[in-house]
C-alpha positions as CSV (number, residue, x, y, z in Angstrom):
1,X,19.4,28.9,-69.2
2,X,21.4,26.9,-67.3
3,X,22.8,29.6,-65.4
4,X,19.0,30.0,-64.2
5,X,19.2,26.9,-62.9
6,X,22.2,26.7,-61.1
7,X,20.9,29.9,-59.5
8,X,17.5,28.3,-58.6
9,X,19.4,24.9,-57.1
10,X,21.3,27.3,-55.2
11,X,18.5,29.4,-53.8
12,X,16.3,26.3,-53.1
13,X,19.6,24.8,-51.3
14,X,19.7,28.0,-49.3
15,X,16.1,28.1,-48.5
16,X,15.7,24.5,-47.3
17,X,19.1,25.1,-45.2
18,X,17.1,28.5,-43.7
19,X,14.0,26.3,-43.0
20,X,16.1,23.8,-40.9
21,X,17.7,26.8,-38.7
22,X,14.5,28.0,-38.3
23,X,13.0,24.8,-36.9
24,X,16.3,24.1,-35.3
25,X,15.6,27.1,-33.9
26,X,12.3,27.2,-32.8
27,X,12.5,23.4,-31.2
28,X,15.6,24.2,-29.3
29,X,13.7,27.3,-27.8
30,X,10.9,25.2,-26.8
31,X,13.2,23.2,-25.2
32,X,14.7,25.5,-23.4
33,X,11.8,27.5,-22.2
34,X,10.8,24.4,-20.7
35,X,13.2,24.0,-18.7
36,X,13.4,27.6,-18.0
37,X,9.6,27.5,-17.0
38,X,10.6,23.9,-15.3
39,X,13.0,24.8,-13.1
40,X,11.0,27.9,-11.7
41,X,8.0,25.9,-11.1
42,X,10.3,23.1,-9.4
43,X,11.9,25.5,-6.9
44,X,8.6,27.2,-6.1
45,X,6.2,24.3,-6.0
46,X,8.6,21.4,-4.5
47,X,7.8,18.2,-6.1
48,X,5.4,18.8,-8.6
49,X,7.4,17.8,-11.3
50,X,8.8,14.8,-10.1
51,X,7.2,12.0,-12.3
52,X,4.3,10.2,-11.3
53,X,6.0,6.6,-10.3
54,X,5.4,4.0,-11.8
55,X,4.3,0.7,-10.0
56,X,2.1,-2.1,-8.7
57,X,-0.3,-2.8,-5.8
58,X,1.0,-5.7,-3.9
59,X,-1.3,-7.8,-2.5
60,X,0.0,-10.1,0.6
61,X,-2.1,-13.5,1.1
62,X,-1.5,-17.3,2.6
63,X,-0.3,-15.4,5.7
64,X,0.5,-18.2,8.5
65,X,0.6,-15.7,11.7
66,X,-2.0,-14.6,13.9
67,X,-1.1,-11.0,15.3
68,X,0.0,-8.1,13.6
69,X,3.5,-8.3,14.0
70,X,4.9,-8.1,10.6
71,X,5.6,-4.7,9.6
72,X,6.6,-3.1,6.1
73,X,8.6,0.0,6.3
74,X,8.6,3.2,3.8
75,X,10.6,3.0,1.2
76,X,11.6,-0.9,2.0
77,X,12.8,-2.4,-1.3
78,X,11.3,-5.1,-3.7
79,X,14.0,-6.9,-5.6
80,X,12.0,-7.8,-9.0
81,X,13.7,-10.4,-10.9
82,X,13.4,-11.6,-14.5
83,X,15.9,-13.6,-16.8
84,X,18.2,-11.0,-17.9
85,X,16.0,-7.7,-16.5
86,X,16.0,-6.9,-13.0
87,X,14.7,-3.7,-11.4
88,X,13.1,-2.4,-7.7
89,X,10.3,-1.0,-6.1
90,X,9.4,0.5,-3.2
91,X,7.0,0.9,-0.6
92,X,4.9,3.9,-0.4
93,X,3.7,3.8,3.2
94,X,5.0,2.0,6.5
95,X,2.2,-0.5,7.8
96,X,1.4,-3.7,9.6
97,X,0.3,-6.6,7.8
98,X,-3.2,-7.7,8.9
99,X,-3.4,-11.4,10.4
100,X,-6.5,-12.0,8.1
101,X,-8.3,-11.3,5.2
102,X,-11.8,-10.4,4.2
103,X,-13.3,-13.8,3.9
104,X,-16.7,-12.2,3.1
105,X,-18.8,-9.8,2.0
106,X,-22.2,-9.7,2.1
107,X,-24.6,-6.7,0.5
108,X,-27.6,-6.1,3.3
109,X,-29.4,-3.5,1.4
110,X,-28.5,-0.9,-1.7
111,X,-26.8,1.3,1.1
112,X,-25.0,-1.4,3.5
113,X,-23.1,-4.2,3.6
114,X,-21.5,-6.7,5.9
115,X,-17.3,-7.7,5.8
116,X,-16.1,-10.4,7.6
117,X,-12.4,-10.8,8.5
118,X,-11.1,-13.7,9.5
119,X,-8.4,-16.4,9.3
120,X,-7.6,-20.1,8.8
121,X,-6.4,-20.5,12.6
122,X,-9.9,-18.5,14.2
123,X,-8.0,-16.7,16.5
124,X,-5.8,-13.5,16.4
125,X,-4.8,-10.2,17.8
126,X,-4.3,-7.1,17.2
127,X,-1.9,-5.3,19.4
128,X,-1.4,-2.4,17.5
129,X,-5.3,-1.6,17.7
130,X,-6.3,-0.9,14.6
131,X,-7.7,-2.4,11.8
132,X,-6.7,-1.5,7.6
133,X,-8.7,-2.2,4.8
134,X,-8.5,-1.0,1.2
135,X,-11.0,-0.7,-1.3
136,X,-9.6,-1.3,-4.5
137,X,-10.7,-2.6,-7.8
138,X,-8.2,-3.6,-10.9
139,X,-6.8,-0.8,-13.5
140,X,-9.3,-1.0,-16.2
141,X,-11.8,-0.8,-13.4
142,X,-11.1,2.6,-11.3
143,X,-14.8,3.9,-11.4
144,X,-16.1,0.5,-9.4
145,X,-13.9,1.6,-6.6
146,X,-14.3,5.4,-7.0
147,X,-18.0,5.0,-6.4
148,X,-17.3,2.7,-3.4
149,X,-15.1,5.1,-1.6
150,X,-16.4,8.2,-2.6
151,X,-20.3,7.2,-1.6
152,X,-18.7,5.5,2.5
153,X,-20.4,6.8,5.6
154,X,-17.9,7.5,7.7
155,X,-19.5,6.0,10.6
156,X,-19.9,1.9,11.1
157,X,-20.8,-1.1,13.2
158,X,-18.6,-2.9,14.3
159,X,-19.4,-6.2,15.9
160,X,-16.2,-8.4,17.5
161,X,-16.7,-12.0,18.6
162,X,-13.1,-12.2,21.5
163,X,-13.7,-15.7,23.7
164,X,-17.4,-16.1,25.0
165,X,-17.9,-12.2,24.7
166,X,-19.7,-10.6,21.6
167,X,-20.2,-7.0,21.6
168,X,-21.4,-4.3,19.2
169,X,-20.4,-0.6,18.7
170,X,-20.4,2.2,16.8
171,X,-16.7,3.1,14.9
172,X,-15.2,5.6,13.1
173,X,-13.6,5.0,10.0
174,X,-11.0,7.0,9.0
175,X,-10.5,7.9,5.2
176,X,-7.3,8.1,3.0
177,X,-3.8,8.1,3.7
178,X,-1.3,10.9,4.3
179,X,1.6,9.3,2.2
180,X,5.0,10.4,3.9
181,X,6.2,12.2,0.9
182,X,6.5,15.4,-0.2
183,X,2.8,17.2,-0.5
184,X,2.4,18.1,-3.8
185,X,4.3,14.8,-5.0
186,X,1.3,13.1,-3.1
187,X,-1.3,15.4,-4.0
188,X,-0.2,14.9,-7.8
189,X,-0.2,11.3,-6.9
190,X,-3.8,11.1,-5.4
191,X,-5.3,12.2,-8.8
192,X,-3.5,10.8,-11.1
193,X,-4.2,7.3,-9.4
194,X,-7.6,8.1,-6.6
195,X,-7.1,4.4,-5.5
196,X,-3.9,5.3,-3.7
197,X,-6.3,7.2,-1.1
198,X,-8.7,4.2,-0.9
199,X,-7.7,3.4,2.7
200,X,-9.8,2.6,5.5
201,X,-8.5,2.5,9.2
202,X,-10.5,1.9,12.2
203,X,-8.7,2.7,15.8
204,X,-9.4,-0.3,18.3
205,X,-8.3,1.4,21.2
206,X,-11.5,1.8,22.9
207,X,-12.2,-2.0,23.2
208,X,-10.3,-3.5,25.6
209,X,-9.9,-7.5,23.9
210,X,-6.8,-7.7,21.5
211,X,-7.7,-11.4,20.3
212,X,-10.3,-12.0,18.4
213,X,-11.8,-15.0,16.3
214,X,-13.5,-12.8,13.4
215,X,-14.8,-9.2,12.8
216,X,-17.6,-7.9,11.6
217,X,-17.8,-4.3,10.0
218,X,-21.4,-3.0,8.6
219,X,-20.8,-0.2,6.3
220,X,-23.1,2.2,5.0
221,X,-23.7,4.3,1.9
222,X,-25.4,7.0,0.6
223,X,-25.9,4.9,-2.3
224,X,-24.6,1.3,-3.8
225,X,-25.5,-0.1,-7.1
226,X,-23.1,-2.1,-7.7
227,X,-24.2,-6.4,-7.1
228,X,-22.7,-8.5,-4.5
229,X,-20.4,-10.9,-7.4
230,X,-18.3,-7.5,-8.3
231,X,-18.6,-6.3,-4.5
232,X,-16.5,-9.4,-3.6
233,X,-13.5,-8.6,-5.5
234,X,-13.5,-4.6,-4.4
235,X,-12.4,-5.2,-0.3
236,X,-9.0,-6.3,0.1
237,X,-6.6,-6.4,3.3
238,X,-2.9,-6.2,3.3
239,X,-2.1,-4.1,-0.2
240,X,0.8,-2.2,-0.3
241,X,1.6,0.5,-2.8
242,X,5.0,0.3,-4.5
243,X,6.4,2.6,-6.5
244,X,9.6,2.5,-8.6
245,X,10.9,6.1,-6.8
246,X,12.9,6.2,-3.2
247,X,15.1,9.0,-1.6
248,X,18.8,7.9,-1.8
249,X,22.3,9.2,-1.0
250,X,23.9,11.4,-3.5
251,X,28.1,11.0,-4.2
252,X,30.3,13.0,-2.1
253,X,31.9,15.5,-3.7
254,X,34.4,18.5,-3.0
255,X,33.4,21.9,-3.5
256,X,36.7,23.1,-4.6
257,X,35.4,25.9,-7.4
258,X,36.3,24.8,-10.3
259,X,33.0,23.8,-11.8
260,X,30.1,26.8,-12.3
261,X,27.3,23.5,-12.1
262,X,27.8,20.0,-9.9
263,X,26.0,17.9,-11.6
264,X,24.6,15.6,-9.0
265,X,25.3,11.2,-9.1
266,X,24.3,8.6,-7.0
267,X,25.9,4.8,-6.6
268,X,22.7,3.1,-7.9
269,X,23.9,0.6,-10.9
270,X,20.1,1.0,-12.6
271,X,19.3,2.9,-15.0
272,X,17.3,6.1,-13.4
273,X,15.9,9.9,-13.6
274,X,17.0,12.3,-11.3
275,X,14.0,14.1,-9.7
276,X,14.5,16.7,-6.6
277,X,17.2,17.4,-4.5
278,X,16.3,16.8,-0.9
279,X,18.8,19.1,0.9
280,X,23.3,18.9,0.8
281,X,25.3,18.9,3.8
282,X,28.9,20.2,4.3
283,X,30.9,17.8,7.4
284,X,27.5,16.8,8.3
285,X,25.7,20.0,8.9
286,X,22.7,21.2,6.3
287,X,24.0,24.1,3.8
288,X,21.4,27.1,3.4
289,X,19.4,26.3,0.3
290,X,20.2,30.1,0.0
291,X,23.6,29.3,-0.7
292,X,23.1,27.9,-3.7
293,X,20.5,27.5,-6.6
294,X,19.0,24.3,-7.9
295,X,18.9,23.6,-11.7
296,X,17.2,21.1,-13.3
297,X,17.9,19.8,-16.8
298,X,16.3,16.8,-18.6
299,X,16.9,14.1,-16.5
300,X,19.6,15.3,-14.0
301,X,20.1,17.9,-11.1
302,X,22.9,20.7,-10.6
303,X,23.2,23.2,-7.8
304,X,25.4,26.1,-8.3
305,X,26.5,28.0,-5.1
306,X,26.6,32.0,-5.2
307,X,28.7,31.7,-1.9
308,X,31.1,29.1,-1.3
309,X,33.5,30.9,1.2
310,X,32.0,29.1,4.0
311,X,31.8,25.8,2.7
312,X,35.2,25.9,0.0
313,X,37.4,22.7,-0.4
314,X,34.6,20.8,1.8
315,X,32.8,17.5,1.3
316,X,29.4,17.6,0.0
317,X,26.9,15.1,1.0
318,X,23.0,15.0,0.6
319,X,20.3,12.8,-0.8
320,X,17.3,13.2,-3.7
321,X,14.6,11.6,-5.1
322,X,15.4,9.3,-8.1
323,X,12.8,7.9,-10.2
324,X,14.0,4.0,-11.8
325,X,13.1,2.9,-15.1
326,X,11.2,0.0,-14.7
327,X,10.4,-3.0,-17.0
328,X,6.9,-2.9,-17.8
329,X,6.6,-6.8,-17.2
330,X,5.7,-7.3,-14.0
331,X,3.2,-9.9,-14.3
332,X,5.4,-11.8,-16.9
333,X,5.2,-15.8,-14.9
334,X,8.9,-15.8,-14.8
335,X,9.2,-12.8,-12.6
336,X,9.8,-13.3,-9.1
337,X,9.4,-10.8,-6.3
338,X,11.3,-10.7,-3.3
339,X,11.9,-8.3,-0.4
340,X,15.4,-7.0,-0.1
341,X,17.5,-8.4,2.8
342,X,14.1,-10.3,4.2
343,X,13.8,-14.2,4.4
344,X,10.5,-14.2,3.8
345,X,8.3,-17.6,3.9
346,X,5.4,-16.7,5.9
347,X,3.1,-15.5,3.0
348,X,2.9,-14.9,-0.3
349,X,3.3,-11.9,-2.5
350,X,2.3,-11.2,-6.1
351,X,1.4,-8.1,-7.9
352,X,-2.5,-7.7,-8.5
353,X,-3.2,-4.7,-10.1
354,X,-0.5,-1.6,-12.0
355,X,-1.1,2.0,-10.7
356,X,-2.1,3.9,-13.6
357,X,0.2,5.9,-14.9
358,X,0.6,8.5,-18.0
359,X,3.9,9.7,-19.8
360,X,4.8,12.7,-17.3
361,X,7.8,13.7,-19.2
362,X,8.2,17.5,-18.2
363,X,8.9,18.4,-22.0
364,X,4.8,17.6,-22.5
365,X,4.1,19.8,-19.6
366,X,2.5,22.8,-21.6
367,X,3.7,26.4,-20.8
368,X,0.9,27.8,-20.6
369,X,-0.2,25.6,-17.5
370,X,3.2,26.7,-16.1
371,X,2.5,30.3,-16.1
372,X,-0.6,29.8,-14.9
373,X,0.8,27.5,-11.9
374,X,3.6,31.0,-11.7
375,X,0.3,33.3,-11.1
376,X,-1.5,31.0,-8.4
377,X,-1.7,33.9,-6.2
378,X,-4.0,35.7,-8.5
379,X,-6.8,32.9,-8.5
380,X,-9.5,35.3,-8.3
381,X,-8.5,37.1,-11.7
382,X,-8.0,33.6,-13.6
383,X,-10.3,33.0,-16.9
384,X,-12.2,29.9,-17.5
385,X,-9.0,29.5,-19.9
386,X,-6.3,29.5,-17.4
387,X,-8.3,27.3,-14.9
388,X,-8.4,24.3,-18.1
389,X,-4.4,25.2,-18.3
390,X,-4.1,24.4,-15.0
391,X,-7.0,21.1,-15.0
392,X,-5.1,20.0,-18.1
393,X,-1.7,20.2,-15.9
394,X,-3.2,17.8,-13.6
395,X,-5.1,16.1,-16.0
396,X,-2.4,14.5,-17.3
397,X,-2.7,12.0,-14.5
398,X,-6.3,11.4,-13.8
399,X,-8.7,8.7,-14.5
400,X,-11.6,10.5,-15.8
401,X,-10.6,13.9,-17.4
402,X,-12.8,17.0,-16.2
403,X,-10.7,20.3,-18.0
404,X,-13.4,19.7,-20.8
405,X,-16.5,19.8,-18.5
406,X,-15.7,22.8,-17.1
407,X,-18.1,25.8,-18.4
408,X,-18.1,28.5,-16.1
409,X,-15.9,30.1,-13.2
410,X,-17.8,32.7,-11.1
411,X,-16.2,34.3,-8.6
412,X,-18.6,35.4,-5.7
413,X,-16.3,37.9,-2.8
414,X,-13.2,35.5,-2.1
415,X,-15.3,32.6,-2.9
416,X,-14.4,30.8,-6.5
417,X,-17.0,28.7,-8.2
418,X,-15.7,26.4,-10.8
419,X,-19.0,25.1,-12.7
420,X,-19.3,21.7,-14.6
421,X,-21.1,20.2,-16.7
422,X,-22.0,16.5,-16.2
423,X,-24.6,14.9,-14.8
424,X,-23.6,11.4,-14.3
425,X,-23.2,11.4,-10.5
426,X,-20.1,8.7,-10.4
427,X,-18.0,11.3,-11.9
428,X,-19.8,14.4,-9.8
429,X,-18.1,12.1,-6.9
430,X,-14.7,11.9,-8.9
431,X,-14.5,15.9,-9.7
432,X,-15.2,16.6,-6.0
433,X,-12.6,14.6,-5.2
434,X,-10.3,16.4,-7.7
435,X,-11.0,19.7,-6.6
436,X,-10.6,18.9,-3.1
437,X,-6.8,17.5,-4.0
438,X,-6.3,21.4,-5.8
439,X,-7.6,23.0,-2.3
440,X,-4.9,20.7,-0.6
441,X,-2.3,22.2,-3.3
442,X,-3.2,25.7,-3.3
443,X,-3.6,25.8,0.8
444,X,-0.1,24.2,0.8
445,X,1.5,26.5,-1.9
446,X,-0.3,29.6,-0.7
447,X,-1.2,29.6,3.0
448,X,-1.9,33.0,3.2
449,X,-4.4,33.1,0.2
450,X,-7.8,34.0,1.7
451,X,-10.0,32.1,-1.2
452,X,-12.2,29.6,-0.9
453,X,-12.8,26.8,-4.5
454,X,-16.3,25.3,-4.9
455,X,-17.9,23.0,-7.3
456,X,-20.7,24.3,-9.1
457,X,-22.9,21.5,-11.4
């Protein structure tokens, strides 16, 4: 009898022990053919998997200047400060600062309203000739502005008051912002956050006054519903994306062939993830990315070279994107904000609003969505199934999802028709959006695809 149960103790033992290879087993292939999966979609589709960043809007206001001077470069660093925590941003686009501010907004009709910009001092100029705007509402709010945005003419008037003259014309406005990154990092960007593309620029070239005491810009509509008291808060000048990403310099190293994988390192004393690999230079001149092969693993980068004859016992320089971690107190009233290496007492700066953001760890990414982003070239063949793979990729980042309202793909000749169901016209507005940020990504991955994508409701 109690040989029997030794022998079932034993067996049990054995079992459970077999059980724990086996999920052992099955995690660490998981694992693995995500990064497998990872690192092809990475070197294919540049930038895609870099992680959304992380960050605030930054509003600039009590600005005591009266021309457009001041200028914000890309990638120009925000020291953020907090007892014992201290991290850095970064700006997202280069721009000048506007000498005023939207000191009113005025709804004429359910399709058109009035903005006024002006100052303290009623006078300034604008010798860069152009006037930016954003339309932006807070993070718990992103439909307000959505519908804002999405329902703009993109014509306006434009009435100027310069001295004794006051003239009226017709404008342009010109929607969106092509963010100086990579294009899929900005694409990805665009959905997972629309208000990053809530831009509004007008050239002022034509007019031939640069000083002005206030503007006034009618904008039209197809549509508004939204009252005058929330209109108020939605027009904003002077924001300023930042991000907790920036290109930097990698260590120098020797390529002396001793190592099958140089694992990549930077100088930076904060904590971050290594993202993409921007290019590697040997004494100063750009190495062949055919020279050697990128690999990507958790949160570093490697390249290992299949030809090192030319560039053996040479120093290896280069740069990549890095992603910090960043402290998720920003608005903590003990946290100052400061621009790095700028004296700054001209205006103020505070955070107003975060950019949304979801975990974009690539372990979440499903493989499915990565074999479907492998077989892009064979759009016209996708099911309805590998179409929510690829939604669901995406969808990771957006505001509103849509991977579940899509019914129906029909494909007409070398036109595609991806058919939703909704019919709550604010997110109509939101999925064409969407789908015009895939056309961007599949014209860029696969210029010489032939197929048009429609929207079908």
């Amino acid at each position: 009898m109690n040989n029997n149960i030794e022998v079932d103790k034993v067996a049990n033992s054995i079992l459970t022990k077999l059980s724990e290879w086996k999920e052992n087993a099955n995690a660490n292939f998981v694992k693995y053919a995500h990064q497998i999966y990872a690192s092809k979609i990475q070197n294919k589709y540049s930038s895609l998997l870099t992680p959304c960043p992380k960050g605030v809007f930054l509003k600039v206001t009590d600005i005591e200047y009266n021309n457009d001077s001041e200028y914000i470069d890309l990638y120009q660093e925000l020291q953020v400060n907090r007892p014992n925590c201290q991290g850095s941003l970064f700006s997202m686009l280069d721009t000048s600062l506007m000498p005023f501010g939207v000191h009113r907004v005025r709804k004429l009709s359910d399709n058109s309203i009035n903005l006024t910009f002006s100052n303290n001092d009623k006078t300034f100029t604008l010798a860069n000739q152009r006037l930016v705007f954003w339309i932006h509402s807070d993070t718990s709010n992103i439909k307000r502005s959505l519908q804002i945005f999405n329902n703009l003419k993109e014509k306006a008037k434009l009435t100027y008051y310069s001295g004794s003259v006051e003239s009226c014309l017709e404008v342009n406005l010109e929607l969106g912002h092509s963010y100086k990154q990579k294009v899929n990092m900005a694409i990805k960007n665009n959905i997972y956050d629309p208000r990053l593309q809530f831009i509004v620029s007008i050239d002022f070239s034509a007019i031939k006054e640069i000083s002005f005491e206030k503007l006034d810009l009618e904008l039209k509509f197809d549509t508004l519903s939204i009252p005058e008291h929330e209109l108020i808060k939605c027009f904003h000048t002077n924001l300023i994306p930042m991000m907790n990403q920036a290109v930097v310099n990698i260590k120098p190293f020797k390529l002396d062939g001793n190592d099958d994988i140089y694992w990549l390192r930077t100088d930076s004393e904060l904590k971050y993830q290594a993202c993409e690999l921007r290019g590697l230079y040997s004494n100063n001149y750009l190495i062949n990315p055919s020279a050697y092969r990128i690999v990507y693993n958790d949160n570093q980068i490697g390249v290992e070279f299949n030809q090192i004859e030319e560039y053996f016992n040479t120093n290896i320089t280069g740069s990549m994107y890095i992603d910090y971690n960043l402290d998720d107190s920003l608005y903590a009233t003990d946290t100052n904000l400061r621009w790095y290496g700028h004296n700054i007492n001209r205006y103020k700066i505070n955070a107003i609003s975060s950019i949304h953001n979801h975990s974009t760890s690539v372990d979440e990414i499903k493989i499915r969505a990565l074999i479907s982003l492998l077989s892009i070239s064979e759009l016209t063949k996708w099911t309805v199934d590998m179409w929510k793979h690829l939604l669901t990729f995406f969808d990771k980042f957006a505001y509103i999802k849509i991977n579940y309202l899509l019914n129906k793909v029909e494909v007409k000749g070398k036109e595609i028709v991806l058919n939703f169901i909704t019919d709550d016209a604010v997110i109509q507005k939101w999925i064409i959006f969407y789908i015009h940020q895939l056309k961007l990504f599949i014209s860029h991955n696969v210029p010489y695809l032939d197929t048009k994508l429609e929207v079908g409701f």
